[in-house]
MILO-469771 format. One record per residue (C-alpha): chain; residue in one letter; x, y negated, z. Coordinates in pm, 1 decimal, always signed. Each point is the difference from the previous one (the first is absolute). Layout:
<site><gunu>A</gunu><volum>A</volum><px>X</px><py>Y</py><pz>Z</pz></site>
...
***
This chain:
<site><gunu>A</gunu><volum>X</volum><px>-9866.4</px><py>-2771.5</py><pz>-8574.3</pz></site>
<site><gunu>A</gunu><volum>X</volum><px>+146.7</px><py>-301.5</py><pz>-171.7</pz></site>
<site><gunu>A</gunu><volum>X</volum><px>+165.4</px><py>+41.9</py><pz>-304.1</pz></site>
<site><gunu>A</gunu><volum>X</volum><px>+342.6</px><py>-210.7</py><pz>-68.3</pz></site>
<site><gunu>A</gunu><volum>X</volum><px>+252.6</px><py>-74.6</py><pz>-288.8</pz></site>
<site><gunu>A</gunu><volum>X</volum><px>+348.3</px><py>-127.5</py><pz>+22.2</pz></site>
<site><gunu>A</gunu><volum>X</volum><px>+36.4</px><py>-403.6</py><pz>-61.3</pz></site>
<site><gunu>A</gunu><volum>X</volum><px>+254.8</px><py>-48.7</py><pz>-262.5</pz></site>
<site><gunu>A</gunu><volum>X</volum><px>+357.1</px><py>-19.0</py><pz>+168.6</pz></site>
<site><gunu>A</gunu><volum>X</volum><px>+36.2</px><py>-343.0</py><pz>-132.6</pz></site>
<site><gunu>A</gunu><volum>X</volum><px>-289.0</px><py>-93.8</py><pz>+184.9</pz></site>
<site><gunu>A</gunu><volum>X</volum><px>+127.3</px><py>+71.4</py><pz>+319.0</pz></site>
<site><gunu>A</gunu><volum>X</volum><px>+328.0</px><py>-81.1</py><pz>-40.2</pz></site>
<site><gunu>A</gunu><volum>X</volum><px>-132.7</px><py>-367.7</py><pz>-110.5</pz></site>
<site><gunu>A</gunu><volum>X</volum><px>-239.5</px><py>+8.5</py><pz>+323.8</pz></site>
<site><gunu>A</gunu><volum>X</volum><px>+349.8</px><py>+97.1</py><pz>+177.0</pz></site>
<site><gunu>A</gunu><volum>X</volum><px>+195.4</px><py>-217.2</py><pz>-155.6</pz></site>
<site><gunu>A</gunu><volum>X</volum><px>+270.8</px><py>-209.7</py><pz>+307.2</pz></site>
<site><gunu>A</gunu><volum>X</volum><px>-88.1</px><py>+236.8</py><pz>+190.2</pz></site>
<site><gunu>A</gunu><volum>X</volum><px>+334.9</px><py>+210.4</py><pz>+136.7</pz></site>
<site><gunu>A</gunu><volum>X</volum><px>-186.8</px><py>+233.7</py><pz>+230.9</pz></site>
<site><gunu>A</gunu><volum>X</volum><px>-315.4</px><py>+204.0</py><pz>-21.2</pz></site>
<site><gunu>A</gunu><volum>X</volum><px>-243.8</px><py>+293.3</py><pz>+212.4</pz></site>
<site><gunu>A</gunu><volum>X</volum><px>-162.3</px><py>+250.0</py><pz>-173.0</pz></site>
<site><gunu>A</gunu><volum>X</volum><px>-325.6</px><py>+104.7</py><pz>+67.8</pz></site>
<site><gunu>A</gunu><volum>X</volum><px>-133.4</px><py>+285.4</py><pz>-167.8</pz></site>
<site><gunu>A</gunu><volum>X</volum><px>-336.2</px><py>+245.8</py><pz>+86.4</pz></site>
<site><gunu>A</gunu><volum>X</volum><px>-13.9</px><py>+392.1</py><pz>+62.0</pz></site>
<site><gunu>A</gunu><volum>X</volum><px>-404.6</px><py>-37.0</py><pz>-93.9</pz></site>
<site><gunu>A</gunu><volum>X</volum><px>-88.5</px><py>-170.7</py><pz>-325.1</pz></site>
<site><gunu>A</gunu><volum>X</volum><px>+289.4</px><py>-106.4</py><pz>-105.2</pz></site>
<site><gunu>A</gunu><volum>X</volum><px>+209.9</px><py>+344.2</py><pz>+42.9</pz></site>
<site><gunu>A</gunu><volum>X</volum><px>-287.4</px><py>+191.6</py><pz>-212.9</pz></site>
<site><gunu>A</gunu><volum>X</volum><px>+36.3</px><py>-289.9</py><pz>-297.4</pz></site>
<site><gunu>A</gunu><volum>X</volum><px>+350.8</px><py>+29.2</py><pz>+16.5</pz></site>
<site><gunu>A</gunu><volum>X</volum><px>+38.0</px><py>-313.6</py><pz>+76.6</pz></site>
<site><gunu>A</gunu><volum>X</volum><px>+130.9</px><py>-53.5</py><pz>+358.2</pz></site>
<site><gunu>A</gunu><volum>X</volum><px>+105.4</px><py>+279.5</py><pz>+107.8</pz></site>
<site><gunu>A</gunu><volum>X</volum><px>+344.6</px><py>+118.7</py><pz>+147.1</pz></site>
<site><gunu>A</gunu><volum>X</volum><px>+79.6</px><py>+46.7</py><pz>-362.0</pz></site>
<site><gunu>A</gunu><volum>X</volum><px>-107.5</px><py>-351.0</py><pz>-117.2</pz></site>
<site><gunu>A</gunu><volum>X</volum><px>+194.0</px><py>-167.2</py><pz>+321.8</pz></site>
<site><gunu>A</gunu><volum>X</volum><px>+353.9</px><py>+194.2</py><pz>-99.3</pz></site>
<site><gunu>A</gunu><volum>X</volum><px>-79.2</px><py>-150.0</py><pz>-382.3</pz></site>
<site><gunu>A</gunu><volum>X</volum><px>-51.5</px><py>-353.6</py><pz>+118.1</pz></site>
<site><gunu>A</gunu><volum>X</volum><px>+250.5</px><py>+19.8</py><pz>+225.2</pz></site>
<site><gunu>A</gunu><volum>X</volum><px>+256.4</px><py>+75.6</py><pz>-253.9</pz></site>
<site><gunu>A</gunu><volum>X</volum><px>-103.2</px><py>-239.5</py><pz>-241.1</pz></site>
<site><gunu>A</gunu><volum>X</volum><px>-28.4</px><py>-278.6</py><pz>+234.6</pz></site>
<site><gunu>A</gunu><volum>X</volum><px>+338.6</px><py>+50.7</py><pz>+118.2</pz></site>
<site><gunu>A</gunu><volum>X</volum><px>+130.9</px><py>+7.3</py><pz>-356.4</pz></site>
<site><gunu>A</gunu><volum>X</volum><px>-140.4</px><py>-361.8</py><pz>-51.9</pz></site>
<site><gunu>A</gunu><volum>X</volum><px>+202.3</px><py>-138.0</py><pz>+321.1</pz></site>
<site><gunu>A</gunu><volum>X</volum><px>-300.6</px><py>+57.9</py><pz>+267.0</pz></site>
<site><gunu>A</gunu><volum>X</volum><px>+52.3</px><py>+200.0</py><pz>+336.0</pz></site>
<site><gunu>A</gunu><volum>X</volum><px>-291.5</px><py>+219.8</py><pz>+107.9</pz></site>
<site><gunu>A</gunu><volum>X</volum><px>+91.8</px><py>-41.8</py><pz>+386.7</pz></site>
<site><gunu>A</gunu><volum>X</volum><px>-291.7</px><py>+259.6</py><pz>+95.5</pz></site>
<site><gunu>A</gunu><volum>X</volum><px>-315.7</px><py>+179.1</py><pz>-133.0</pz></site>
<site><gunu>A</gunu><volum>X</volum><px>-312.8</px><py>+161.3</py><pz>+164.1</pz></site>
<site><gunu>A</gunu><volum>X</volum><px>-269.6</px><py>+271.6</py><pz>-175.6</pz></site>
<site><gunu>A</gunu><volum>X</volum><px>-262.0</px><py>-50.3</py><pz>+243.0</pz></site>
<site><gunu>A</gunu><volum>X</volum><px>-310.2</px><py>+249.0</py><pz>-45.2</pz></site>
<site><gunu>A</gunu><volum>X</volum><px>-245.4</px><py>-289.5</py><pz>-101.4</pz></site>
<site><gunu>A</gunu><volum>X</volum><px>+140.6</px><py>-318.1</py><pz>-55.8</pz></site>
<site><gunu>A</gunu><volum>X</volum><px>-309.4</px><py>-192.9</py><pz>+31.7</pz></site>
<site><gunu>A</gunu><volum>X</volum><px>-31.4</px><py>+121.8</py><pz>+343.4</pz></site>
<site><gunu>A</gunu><volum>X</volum><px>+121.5</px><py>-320.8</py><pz>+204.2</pz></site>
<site><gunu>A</gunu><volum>X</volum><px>+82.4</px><py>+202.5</py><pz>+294.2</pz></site>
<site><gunu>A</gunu><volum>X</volum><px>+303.8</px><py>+215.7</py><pz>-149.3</pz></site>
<site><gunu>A</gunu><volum>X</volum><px>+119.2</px><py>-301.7</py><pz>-148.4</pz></site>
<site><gunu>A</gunu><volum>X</volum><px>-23.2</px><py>-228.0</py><pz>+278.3</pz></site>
<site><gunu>A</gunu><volum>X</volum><px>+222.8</px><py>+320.1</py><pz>+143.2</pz></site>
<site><gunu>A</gunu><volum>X</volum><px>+249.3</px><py>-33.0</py><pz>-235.4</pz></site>
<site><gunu>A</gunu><volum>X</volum><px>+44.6</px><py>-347.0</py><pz>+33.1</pz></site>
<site><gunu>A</gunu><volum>X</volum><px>+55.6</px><py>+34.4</py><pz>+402.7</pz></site>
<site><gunu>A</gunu><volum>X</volum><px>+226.8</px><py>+316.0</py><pz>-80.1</pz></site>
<site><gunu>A</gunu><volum>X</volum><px>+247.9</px><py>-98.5</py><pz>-260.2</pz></site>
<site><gunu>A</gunu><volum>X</volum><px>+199.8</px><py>-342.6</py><pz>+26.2</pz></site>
<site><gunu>A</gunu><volum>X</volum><px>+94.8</px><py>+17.3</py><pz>-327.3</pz></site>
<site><gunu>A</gunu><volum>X</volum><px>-339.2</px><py>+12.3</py><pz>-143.5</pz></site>
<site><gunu>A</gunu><volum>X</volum><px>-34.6</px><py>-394.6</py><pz>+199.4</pz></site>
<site><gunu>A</gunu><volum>X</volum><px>+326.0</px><py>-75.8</py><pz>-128.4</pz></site>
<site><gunu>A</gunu><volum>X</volum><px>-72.1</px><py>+74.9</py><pz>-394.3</pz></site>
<site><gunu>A</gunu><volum>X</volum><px>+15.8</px><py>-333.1</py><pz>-193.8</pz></site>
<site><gunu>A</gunu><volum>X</volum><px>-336.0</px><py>+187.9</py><pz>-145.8</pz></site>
<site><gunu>A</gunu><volum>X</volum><px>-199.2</px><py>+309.3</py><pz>-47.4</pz></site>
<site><gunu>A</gunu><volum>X</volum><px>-98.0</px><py>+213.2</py><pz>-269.1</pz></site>
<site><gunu>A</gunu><volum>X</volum><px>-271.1</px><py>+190.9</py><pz>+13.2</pz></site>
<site><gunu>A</gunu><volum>X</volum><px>-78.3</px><py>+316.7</py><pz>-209.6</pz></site>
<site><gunu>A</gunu><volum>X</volum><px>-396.9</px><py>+62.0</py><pz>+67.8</pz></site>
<site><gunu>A</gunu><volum>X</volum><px>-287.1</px><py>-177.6</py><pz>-90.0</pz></site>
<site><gunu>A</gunu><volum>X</volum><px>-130.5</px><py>-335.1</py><pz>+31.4</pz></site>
<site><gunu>A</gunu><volum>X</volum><px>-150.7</px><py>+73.7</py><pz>+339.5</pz></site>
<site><gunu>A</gunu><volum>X</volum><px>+320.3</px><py>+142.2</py><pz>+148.3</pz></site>
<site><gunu>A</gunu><volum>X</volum><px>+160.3</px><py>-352.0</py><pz>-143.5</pz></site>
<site><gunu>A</gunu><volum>X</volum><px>-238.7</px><py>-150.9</py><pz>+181.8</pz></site>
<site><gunu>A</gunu><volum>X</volum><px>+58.3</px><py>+131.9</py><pz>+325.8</pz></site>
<site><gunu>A</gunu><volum>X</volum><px>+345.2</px><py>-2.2</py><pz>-5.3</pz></site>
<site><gunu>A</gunu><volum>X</volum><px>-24.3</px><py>-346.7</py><pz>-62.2</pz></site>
<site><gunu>A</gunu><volum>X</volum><px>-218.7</px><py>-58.5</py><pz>+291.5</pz></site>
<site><gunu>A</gunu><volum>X</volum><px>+268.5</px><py>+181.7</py><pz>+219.9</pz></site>
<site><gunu>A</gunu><volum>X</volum><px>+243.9</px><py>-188.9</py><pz>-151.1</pz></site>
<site><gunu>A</gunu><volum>X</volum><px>+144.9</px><py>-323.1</py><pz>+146.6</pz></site>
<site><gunu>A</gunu><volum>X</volum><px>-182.7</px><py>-277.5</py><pz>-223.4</pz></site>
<site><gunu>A</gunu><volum>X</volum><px>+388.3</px><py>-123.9</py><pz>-90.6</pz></site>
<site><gunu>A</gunu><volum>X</volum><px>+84.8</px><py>+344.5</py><pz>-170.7</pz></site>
<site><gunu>A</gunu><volum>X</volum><px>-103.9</px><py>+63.2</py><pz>-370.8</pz></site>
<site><gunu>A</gunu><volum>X</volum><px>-219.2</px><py>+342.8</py><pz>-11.8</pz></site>
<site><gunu>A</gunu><volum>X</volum><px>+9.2</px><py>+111.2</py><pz>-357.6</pz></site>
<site><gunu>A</gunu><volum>X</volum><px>-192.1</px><py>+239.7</py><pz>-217.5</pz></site>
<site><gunu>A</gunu><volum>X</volum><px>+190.4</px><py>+267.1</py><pz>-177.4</pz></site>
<site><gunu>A</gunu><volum>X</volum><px>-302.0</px><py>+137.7</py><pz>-186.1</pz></site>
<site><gunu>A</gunu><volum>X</volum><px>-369.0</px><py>-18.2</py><pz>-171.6</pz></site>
<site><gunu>A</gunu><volum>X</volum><px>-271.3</px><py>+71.3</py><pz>+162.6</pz></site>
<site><gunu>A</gunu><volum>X</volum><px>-196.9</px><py>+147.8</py><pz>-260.7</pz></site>
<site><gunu>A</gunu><volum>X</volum><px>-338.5</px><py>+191.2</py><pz>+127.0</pz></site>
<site><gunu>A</gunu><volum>X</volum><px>-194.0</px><py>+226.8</py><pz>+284.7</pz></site>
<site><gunu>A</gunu><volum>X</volum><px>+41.5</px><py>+365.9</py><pz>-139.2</pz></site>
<site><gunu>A</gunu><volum>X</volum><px>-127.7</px><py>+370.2</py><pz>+50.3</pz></site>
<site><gunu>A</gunu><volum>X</volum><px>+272.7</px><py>+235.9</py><pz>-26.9</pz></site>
<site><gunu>A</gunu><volum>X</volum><px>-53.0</px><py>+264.4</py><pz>-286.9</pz></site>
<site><gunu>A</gunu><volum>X</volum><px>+344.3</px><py>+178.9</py><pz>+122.1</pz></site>
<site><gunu>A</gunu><volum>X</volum><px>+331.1</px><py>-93.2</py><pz>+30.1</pz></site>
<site><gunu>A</gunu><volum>X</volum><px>+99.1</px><py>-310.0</py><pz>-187.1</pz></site>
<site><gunu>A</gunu><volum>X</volum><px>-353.4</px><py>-71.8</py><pz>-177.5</pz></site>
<site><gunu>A</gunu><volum>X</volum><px>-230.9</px><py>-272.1</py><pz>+132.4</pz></site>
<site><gunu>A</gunu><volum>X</volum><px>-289.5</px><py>-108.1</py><pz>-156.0</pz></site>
<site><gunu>A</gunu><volum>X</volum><px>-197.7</px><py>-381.5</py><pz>+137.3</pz></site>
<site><gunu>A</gunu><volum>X</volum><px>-338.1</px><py>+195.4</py><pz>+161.0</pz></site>
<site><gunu>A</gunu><volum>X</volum><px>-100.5</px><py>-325.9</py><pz>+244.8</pz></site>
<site><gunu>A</gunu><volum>X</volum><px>+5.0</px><py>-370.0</py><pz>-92.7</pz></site>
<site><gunu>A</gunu><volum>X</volum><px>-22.3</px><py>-63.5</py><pz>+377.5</pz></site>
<site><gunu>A</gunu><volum>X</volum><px>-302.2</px><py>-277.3</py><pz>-69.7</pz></site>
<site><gunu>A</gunu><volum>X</volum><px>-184.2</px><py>+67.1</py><pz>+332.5</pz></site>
<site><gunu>A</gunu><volum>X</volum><px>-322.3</px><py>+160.3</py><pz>-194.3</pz></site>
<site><gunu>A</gunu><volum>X</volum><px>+29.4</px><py>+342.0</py><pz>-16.5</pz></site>
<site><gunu>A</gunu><volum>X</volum><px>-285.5</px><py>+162.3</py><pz>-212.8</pz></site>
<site><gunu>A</gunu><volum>X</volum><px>+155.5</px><py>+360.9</py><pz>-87.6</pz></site>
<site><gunu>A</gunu><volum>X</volum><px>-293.9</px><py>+113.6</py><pz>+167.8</pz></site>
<site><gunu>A</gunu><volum>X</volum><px>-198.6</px><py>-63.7</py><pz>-300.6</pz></site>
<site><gunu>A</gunu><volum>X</volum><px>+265.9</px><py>+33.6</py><pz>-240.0</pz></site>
<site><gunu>A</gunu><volum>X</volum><px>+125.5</px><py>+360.9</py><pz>+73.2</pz></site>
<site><gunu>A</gunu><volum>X</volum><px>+333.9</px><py>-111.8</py><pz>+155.6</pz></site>
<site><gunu>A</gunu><volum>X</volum><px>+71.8</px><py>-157.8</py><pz>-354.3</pz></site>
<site><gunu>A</gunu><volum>X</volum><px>+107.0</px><py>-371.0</py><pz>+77.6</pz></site>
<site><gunu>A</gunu><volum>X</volum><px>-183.4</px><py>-204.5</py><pz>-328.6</pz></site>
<site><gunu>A</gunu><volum>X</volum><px>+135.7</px><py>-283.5</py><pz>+146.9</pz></site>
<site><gunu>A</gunu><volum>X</volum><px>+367.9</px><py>+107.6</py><pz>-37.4</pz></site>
<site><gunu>A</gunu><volum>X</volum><px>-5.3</px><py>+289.6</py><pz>-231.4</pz></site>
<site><gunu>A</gunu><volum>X</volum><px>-190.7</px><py>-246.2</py><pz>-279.3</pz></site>
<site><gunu>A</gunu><volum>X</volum><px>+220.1</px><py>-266.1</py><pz>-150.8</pz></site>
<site><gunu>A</gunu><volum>X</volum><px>-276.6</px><py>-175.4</py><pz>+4.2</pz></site>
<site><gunu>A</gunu><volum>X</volum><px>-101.7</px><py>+59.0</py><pz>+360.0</pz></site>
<site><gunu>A</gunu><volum>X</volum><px>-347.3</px><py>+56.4</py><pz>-93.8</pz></site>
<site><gunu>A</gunu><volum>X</volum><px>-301.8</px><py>+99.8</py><pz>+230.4</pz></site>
<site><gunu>A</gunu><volum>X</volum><px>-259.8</px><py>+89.1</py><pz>-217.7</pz></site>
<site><gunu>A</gunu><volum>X</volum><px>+185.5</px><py>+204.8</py><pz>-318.9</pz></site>
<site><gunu>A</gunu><volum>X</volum><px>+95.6</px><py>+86.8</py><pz>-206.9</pz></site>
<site><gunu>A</gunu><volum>X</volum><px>+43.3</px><py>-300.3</py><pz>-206.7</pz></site>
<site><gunu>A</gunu><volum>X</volum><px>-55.8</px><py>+29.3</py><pz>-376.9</pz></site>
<site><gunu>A</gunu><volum>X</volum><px>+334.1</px><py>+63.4</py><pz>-92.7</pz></site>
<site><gunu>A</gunu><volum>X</volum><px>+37.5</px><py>+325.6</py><pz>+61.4</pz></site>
<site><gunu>A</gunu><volum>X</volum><px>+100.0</px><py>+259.0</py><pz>-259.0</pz></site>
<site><gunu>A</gunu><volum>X</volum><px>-27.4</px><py>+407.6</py><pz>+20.1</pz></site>
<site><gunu>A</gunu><volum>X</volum><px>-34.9</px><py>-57.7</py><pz>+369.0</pz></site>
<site><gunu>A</gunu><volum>X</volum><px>+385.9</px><py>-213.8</py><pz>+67.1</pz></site>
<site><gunu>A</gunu><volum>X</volum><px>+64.1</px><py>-284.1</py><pz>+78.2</pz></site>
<site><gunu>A</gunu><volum>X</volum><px>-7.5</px><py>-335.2</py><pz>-247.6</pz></site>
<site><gunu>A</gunu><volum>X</volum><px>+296.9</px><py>-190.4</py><pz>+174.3</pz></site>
<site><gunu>A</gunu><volum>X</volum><px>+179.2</px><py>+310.7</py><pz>+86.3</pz></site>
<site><gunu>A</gunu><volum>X</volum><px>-40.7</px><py>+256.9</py><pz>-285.6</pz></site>
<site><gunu>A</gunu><volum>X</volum><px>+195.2</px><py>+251.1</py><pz>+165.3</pz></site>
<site><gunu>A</gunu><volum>X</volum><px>-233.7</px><py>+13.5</py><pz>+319.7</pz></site>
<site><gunu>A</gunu><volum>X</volum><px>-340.6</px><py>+156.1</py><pz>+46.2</pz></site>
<site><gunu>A</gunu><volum>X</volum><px>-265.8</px><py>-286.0</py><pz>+72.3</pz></site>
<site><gunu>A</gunu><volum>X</volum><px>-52.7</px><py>-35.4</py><pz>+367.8</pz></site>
<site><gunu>A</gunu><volum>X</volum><px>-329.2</px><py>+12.1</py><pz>-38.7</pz></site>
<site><gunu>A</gunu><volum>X</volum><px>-28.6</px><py>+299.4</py><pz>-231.7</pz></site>
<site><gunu>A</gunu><volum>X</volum><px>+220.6</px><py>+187.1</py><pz>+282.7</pz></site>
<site><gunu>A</gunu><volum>X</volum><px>-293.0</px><py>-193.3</py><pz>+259.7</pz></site>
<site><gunu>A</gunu><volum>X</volum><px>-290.8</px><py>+169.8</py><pz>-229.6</pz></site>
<site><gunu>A</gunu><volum>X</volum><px>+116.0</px><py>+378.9</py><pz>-6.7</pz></site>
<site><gunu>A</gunu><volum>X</volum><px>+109.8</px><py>+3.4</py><pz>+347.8</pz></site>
<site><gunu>A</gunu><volum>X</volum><px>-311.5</px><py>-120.3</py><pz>+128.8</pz></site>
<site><gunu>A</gunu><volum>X</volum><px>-183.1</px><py>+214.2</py><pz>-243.9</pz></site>
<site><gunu>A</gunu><volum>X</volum><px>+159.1</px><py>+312.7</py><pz>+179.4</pz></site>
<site><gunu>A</gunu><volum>X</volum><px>-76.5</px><py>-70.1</py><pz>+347.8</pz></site>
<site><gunu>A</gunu><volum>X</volum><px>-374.3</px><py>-53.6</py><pz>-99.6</pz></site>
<site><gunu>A</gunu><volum>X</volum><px>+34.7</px><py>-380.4</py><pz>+78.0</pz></site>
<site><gunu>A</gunu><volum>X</volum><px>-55.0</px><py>-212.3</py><pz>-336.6</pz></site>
<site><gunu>A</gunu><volum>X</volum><px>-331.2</px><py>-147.5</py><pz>+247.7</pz></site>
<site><gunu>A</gunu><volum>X</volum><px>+318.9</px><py>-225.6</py><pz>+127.3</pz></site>
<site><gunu>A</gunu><volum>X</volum><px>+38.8</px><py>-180.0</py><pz>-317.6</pz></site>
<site><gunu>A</gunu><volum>X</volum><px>-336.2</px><py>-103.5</py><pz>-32.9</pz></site>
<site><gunu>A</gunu><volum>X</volum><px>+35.5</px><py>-332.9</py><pz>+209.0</pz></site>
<site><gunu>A</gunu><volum>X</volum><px>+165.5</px><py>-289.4</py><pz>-152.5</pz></site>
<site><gunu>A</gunu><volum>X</volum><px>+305.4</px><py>-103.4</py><pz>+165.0</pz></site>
<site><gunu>A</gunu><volum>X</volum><px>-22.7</px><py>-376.1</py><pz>+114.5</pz></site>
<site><gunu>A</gunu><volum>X</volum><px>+319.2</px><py>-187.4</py><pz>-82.5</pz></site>
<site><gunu>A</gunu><volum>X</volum><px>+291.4</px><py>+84.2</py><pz>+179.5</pz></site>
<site><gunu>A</gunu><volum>X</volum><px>+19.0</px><py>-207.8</py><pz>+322.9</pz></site>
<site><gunu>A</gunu><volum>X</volum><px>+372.7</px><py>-100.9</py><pz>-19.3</pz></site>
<site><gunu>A</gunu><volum>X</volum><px>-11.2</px><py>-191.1</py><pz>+337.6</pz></site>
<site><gunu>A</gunu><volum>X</volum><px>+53.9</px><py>+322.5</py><pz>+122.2</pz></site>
<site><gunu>A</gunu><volum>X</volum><px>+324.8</px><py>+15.3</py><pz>-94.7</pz></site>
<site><gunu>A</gunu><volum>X</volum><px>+112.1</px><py>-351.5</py><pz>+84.1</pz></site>
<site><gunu>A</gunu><volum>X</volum><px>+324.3</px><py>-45.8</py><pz>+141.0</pz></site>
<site><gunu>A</gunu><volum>X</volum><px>+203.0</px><py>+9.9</py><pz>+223.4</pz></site>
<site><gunu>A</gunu><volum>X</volum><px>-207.6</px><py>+308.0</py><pz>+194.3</pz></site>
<site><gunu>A</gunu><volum>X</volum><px>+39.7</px><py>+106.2</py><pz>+360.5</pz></site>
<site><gunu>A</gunu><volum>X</volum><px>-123.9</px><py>+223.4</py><pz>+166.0</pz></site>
<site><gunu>A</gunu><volum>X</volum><px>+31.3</px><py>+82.7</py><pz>+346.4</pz></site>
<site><gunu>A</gunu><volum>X</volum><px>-97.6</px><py>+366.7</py><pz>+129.3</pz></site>
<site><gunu>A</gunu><volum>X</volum><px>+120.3</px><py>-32.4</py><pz>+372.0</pz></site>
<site><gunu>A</gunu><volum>X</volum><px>+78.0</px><py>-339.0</py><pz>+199.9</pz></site>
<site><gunu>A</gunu><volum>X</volum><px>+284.2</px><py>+51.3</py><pz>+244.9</pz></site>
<site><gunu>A</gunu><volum>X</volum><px>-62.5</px><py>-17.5</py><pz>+311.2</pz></site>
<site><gunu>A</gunu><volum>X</volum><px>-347.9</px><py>-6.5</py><pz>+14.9</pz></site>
<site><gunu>A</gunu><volum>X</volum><px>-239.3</px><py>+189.5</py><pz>+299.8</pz></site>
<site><gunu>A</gunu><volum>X</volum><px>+15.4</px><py>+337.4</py><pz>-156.5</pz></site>
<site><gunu>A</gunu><volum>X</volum><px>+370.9</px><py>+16.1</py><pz>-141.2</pz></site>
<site><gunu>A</gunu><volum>X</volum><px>+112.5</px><py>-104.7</py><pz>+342.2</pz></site>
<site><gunu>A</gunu><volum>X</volum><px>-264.3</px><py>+295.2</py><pz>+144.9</pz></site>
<site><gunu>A</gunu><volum>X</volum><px>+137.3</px><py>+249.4</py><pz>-235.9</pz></site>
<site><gunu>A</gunu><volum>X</volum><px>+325.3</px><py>-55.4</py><pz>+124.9</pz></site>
<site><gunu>A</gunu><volum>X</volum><px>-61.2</px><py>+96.8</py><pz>+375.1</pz></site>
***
């Protein structure tokens, strides 16, 4: 899941600022877990916006809010969301994104929060960053440890030389990732995995923007599926 904070209030109200009318967008996926967009977060923006002179005409929690159809819903369902002099929207960057794609190119689509990183959930209200998202996975040899997000340093081949009583040198309060790497692999019988040097990492992997498309509409064997 993505992990969010709240911009400061003077942020947005800046980014709002002539603006007499506004639509809320919030999220009941991320966003509601972080505590950051959910029905919750709408009532307290609502409220606040209002007290600084701006009408919230409308809002909408969709499930996802990166998912372009249930947006492109909203905007055929509610007139008032067309008629907002902007929108605010309380997910991340990628539900900003497609609400502004939605959006008619005239009307201001505006974040309300940080987008911060892609987390595992350890329960309830802890996330910790397990996946860097860089398009060159290599837990396989790593024992589900990322190195290339759990180390500061993003290294490949650790640990690095810094490391004291098995943590970390740039975060002393963290086990080195590799350390954690070493005795996991050393339990499953698998320290053969470390033996090959890791080439650099291949960052073209990750360049951006990334698509990826998993089904093309309308092609010979959606339109067969749907007989």
């Amino acid at each position: 899941m993505i992990i969010t904070k709240k911009k400061d209030i003077n942020a947005i109200l800046e980014s709002l600022k002539g603006k007499k009318t506004v639509f809320l967008f919030g999220c009941n996926s991320c966003a509601e877990q972080c505590a950051t967009g959910g029905e919750k977060e709408i009532k307290e923006m609502t409220a606040i916006l209002e007290e600084h002179g701006i009408k919230v005409v409308g809002s909408s929690i969709p499930d996802e809010t990166c998912y372009r159809q249930l947006i492109l819903k909203d905007y055929r369902l509610k007139p008032e969301l067309k008629e907002a002099e902007a929108v605010l929207v309380l997910a991340c960057g990628a539900g900003v994104r497609t609400v502004a794609d939605a959006a008619d190119e005239t009307q201001p689509v505006l974040p309300a929060l940080d987008s911060l990183f892609l987390a595992s959930v350890e329960r309830v209200g802890r996330f910790f960053e397990g996946c860097s998202l860089c398009g060159e996975c290599v837990l396989h040899i790593t024992g589900g440890i990322c190195p290339h997000t759990e180390c500061p340093k993003g290294l490949l081949n650790g640990p690095c030389g810094g490391v004291a009583h098995g943590m970390c040198e740039v975060n002393i309060e963290s086990e080195c990732a590799w350390v954690r790497i070493y005795k996991r692999l050393e339990k499953q019988g698998r320290l053969h995995a470390l033996r090959n040097i890791a080439a650099p990492k291949n960052h073209s992997a990750g360049t951006r923007p990334r698509k990826v498309l998993l089904r093309e509409s309308g092609n010979s064997a959606d339109k067969k599926g749907r007989k």
